[in-house]
BALOBA-1460 file (C-alpha; in Angstrom, 3 decimals):
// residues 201
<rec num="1" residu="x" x="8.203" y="40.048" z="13.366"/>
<rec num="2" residu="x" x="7.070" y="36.742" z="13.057"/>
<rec num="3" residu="x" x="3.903" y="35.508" z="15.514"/>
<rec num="4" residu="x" x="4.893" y="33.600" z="18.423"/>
<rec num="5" residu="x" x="3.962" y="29.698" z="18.028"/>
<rec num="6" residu="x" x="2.676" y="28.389" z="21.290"/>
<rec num="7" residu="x" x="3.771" y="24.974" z="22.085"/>
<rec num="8" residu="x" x="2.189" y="22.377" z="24.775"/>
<rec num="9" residu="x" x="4.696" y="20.024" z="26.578"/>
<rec num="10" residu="x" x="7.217" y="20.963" z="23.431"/>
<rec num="11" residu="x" x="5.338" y="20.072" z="21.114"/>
<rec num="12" residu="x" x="3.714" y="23.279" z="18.550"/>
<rec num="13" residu="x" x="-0.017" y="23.149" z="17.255"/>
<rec num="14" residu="x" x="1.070" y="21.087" z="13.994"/>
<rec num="15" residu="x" x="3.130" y="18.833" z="15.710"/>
<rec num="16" residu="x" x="0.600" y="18.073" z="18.155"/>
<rec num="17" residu="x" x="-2.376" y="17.615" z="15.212"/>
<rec num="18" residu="x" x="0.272" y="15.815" z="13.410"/>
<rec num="19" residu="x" x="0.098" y="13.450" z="16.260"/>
<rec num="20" residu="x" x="-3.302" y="13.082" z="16.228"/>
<rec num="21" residu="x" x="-3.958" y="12.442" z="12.888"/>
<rec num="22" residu="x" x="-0.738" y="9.636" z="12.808"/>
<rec num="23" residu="x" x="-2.920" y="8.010" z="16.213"/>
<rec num="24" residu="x" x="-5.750" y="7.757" z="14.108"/>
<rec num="25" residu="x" x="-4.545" y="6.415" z="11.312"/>
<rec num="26" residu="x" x="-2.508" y="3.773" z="13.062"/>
<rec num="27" residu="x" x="-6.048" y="2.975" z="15.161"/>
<rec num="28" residu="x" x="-7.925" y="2.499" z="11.756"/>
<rec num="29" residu="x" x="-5.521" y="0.334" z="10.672"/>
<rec num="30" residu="x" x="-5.235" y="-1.990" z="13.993"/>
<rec num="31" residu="x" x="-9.270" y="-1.860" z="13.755"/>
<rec num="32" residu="x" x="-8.918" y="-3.047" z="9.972"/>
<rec num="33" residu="x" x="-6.648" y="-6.288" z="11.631"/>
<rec num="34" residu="x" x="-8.935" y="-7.022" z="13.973"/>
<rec num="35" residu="x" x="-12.509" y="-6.553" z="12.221"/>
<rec num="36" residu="x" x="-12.289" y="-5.830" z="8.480"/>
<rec num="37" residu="x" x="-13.256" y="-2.476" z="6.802"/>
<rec num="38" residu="x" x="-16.486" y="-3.193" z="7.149"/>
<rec num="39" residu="x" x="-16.018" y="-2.499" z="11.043"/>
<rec num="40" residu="x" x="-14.528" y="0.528" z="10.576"/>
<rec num="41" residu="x" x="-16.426" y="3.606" z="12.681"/>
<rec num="42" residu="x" x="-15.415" y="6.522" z="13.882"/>
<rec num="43" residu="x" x="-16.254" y="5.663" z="17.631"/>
<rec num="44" residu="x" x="-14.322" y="2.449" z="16.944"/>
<rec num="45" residu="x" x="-11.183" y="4.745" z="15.187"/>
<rec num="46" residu="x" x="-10.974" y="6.867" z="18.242"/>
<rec num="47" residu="x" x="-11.265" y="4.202" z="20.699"/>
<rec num="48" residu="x" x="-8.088" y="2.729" z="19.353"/>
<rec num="49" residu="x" x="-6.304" y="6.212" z="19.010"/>
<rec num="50" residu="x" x="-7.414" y="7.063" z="22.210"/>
<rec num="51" residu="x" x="-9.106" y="10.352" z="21.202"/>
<rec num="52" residu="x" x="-12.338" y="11.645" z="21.327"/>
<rec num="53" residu="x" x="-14.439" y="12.186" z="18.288"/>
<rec num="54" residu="x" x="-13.706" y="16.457" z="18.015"/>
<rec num="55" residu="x" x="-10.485" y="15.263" z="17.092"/>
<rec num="56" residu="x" x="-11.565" y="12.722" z="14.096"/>
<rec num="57" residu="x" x="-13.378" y="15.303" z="12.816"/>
<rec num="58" residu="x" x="-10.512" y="17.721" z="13.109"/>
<rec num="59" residu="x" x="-8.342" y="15.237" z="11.059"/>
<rec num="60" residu="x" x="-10.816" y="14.067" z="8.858"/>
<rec num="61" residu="x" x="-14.618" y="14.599" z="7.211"/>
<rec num="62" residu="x" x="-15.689" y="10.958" z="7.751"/>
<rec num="63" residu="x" x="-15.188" y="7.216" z="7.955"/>
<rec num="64" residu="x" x="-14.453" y="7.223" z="4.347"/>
<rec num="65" residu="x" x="-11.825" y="9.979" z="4.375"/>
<rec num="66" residu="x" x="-9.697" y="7.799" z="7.636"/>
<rec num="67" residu="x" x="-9.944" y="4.578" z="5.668"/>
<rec num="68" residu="x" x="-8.885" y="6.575" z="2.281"/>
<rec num="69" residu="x" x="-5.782" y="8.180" z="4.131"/>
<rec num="70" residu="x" x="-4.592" y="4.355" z="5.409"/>
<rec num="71" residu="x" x="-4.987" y="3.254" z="2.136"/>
<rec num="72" residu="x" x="-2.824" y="6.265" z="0.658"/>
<rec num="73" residu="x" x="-0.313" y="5.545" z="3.225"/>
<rec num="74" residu="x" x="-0.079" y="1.800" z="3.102"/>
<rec num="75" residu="x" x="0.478" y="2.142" z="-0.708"/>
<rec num="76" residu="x" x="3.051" y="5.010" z="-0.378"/>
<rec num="77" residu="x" x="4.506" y="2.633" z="2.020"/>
<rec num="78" residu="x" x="4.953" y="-0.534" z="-0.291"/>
<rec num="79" residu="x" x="5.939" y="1.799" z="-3.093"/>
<rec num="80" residu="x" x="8.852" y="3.485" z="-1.410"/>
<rec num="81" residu="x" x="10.124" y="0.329" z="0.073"/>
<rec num="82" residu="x" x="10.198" y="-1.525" z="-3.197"/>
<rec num="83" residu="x" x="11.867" y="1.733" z="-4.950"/>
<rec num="84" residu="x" x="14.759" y="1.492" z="-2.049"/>
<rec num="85" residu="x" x="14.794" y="-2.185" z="-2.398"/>
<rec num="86" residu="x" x="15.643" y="-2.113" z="-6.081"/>
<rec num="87" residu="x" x="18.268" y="0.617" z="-5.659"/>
<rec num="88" residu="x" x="20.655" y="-2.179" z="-4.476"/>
<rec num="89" residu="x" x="20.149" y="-4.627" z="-7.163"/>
<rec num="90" residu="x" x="22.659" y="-5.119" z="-9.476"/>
<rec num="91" residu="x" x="21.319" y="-7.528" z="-12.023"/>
<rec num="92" residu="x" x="19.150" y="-7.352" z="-15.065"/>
<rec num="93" residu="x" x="14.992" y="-7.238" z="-15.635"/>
<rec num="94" residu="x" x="14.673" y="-10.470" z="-13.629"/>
<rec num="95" residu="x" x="16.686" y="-9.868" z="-10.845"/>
<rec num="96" residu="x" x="14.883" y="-6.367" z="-10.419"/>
<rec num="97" residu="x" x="11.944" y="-7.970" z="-10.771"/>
<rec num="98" residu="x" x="11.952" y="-10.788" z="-8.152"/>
<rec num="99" residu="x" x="13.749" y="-8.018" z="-5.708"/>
<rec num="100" residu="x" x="9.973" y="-6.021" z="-6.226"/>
<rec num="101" residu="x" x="7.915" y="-9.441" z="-5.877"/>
<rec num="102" residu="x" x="9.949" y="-10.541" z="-2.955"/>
<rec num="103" residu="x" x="8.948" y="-7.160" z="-0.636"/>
<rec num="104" residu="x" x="5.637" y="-7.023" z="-1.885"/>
<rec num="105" residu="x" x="4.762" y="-10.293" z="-0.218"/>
<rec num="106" residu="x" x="6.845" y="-10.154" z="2.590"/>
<rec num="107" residu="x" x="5.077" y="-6.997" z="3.372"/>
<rec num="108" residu="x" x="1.622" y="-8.115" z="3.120"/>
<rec num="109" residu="x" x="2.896" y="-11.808" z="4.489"/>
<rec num="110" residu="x" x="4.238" y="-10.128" z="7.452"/>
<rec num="111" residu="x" x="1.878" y="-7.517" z="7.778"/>
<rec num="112" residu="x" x="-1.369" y="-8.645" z="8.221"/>
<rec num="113" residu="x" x="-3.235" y="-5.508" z="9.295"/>
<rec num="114" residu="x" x="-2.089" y="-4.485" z="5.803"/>
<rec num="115" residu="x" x="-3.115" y="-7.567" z="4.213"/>
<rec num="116" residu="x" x="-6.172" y="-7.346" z="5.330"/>
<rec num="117" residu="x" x="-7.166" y="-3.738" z="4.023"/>
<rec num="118" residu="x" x="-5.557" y="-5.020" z="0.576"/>
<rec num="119" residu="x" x="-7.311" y="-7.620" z="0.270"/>
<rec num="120" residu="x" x="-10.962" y="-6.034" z="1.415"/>
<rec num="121" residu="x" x="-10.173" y="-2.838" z="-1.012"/>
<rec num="122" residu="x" x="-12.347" y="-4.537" z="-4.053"/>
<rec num="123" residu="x" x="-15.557" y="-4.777" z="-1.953"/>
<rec num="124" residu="x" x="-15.199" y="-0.945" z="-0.482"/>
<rec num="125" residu="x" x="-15.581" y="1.465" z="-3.293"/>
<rec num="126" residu="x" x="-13.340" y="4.343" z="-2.443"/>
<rec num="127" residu="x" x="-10.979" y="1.527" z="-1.445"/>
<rec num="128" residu="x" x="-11.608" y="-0.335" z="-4.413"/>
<rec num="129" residu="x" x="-10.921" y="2.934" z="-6.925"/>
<rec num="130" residu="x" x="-8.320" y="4.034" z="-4.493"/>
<rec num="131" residu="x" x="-6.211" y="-0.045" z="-5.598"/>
<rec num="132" residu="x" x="-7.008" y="0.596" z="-8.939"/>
<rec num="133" residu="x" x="-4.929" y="3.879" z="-8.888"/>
<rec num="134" residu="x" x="-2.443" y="1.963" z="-7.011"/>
<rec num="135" residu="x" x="-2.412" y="-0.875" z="-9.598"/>
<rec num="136" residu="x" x="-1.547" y="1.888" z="-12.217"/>
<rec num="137" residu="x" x="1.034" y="3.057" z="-9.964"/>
<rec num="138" residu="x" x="3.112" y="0.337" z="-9.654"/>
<rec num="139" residu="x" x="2.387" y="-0.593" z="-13.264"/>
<rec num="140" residu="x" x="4.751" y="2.555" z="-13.791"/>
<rec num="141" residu="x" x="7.293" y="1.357" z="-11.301"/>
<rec num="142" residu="x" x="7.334" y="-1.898" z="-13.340"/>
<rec num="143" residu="x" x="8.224" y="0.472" z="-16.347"/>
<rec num="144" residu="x" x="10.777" y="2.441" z="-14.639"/>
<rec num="145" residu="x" x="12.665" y="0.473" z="-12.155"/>
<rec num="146" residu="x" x="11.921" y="-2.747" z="-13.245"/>
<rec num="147" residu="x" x="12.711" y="-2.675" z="-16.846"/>
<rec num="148" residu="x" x="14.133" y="0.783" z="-17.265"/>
<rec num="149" residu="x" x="12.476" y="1.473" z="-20.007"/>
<rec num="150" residu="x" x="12.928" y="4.533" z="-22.471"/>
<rec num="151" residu="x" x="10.244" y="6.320" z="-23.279"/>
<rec num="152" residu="x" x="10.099" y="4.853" z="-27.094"/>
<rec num="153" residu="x" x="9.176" y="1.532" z="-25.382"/>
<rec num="154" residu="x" x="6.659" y="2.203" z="-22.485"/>
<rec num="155" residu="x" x="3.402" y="3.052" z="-24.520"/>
<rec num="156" residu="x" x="3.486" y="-0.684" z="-26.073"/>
<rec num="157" residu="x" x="3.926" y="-2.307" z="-22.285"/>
<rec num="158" residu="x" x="1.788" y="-0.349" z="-20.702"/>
<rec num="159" residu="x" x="-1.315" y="-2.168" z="-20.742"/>
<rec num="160" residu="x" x="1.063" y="-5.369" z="-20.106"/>
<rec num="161" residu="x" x="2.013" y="-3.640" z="-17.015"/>
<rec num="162" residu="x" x="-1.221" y="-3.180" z="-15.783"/>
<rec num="163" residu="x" x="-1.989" y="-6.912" z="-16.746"/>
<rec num="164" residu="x" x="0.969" y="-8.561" z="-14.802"/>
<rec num="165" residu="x" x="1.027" y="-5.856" z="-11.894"/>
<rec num="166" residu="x" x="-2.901" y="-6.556" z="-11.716"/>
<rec num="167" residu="x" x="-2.725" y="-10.393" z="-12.013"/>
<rec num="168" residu="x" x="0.114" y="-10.373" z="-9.102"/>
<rec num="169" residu="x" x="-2.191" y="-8.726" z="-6.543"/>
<rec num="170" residu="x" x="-4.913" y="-10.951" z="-7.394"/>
<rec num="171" residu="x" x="-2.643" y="-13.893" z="-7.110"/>
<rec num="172" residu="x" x="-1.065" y="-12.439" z="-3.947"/>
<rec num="173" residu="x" x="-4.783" y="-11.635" z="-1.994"/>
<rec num="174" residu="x" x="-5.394" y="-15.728" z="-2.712"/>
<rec num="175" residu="x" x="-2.619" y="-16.796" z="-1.268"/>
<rec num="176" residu="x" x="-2.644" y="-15.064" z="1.820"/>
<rec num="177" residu="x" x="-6.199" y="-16.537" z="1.773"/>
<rec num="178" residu="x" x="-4.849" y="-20.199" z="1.790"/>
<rec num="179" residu="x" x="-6.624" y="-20.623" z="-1.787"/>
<rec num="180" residu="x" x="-2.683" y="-20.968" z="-3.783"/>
<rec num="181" residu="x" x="-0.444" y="-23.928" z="-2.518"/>
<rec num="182" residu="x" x="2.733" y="-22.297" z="-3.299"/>
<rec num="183" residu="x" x="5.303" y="-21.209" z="-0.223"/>
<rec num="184" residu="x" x="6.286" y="-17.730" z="-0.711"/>
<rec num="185" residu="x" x="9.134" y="-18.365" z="-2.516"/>
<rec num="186" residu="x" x="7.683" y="-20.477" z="-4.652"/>
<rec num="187" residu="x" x="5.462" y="-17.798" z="-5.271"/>
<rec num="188" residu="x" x="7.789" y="-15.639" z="-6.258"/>
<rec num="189" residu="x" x="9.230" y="-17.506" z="-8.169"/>
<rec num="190" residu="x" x="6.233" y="-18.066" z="-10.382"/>
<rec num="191" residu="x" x="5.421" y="-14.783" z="-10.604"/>
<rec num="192" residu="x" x="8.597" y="-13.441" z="-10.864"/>
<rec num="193" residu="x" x="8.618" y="-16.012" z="-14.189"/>
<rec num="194" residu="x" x="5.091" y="-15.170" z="-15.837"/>
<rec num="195" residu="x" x="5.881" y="-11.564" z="-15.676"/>
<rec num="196" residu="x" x="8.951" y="-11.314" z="-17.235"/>
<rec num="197" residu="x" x="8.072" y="-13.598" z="-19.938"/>
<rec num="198" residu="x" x="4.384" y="-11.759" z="-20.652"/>
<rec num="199" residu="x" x="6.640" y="-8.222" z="-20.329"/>
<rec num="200" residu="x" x="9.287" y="-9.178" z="-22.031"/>
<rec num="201" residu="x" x="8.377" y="-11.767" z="-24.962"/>
């Protein structure tokens, strides 16, 4: 016989530390917006989530391990939404391509809790190593949604990847900054044009 699982209010012990865990994430992130990462603590974390700290620590070790987990799910985010996105194009390498450019900065346009963390990531180190992994990431979405490449192909663009995927987030954090004079479709359109051309040629 299986054990019992107690619940509280309907809600089981996983659901309920499931809960907890989304609270705090979503308060690290809304701290992010309003201070930076460098004003992330953990009294400031569960402030926001409205917990106290025995439930932080239940969730995670420290301040890195919160900020590591937003970053994780803010990538996991753009990724999936640029994989759906490109599921309804019907078009060839360029069409895919601006498709991927266009949610990328609308997200972190329209988001700017999110911008924020991406653009702070270089100074943080776990942040900053936690973008580069993302960087490769997407360099393998360019590879396999993007240009639909066979496997023949994808050891000769994958350092071009990383280049163009790379050079797009830098370009992207500057903008948002004010430091590129480009409207975002203008934007896209100019990277949507380098990166083809530099993946492509």
């Amino acid at each position: 016989m299986s054990p019992a699982v107690r619940t509280y209010r309907g809600a089981s012990a996983d659901e309920r530390r499931a809960d907890r865990r989304a609270r705090l994430l979503a308060g690290c992130l809304e701290v992010i917006g309003e201070v930076g990462v460098v004003g992330i603590t953990v009294e400031a974390v569960c402030a926001r989530a409205g917990l106290t700290k025995r439930y932080f620590y239940e969730a995670f070790a420290d301040r890195d391990a919160v900020l590591g987990a937003v970053a994780d799910d803010v990538y996991a985010g753009l990724h999936e939404a640029i994989v759906i996105a490109l599921r309804a194009v019907d078009g060839d390498e360029r069409a895919r391509a601006t498709r991927a450019v266009e949610v990328f900065t609308e997200t972190l346009d329209e988001n700017p809790r999110v911008a924020r963390l991406y653009a702070e990531s270089p100074g943080h180190p776990q942040l900053s190593a936690r973008r580069d992994d993302a960087i490769d990431e997407f360099a393998e979405l360019v590879l396999d949604d993007v240009l639909r490449l066979c496997p023949g192909d994808r050891e000769r663009l994958r350092t071009s990847a990383v280049f163009v995927v790379a050079g797009t987030t830098h370009l992207v954090t500057r903008w948002l900054a004010g430091g590129v004079p480009l409207g975002r479709l203008e934007l896209v359109e100019e990277i949507t044009r380098t990166g083809t051309r530099a993946l492509l040629a």
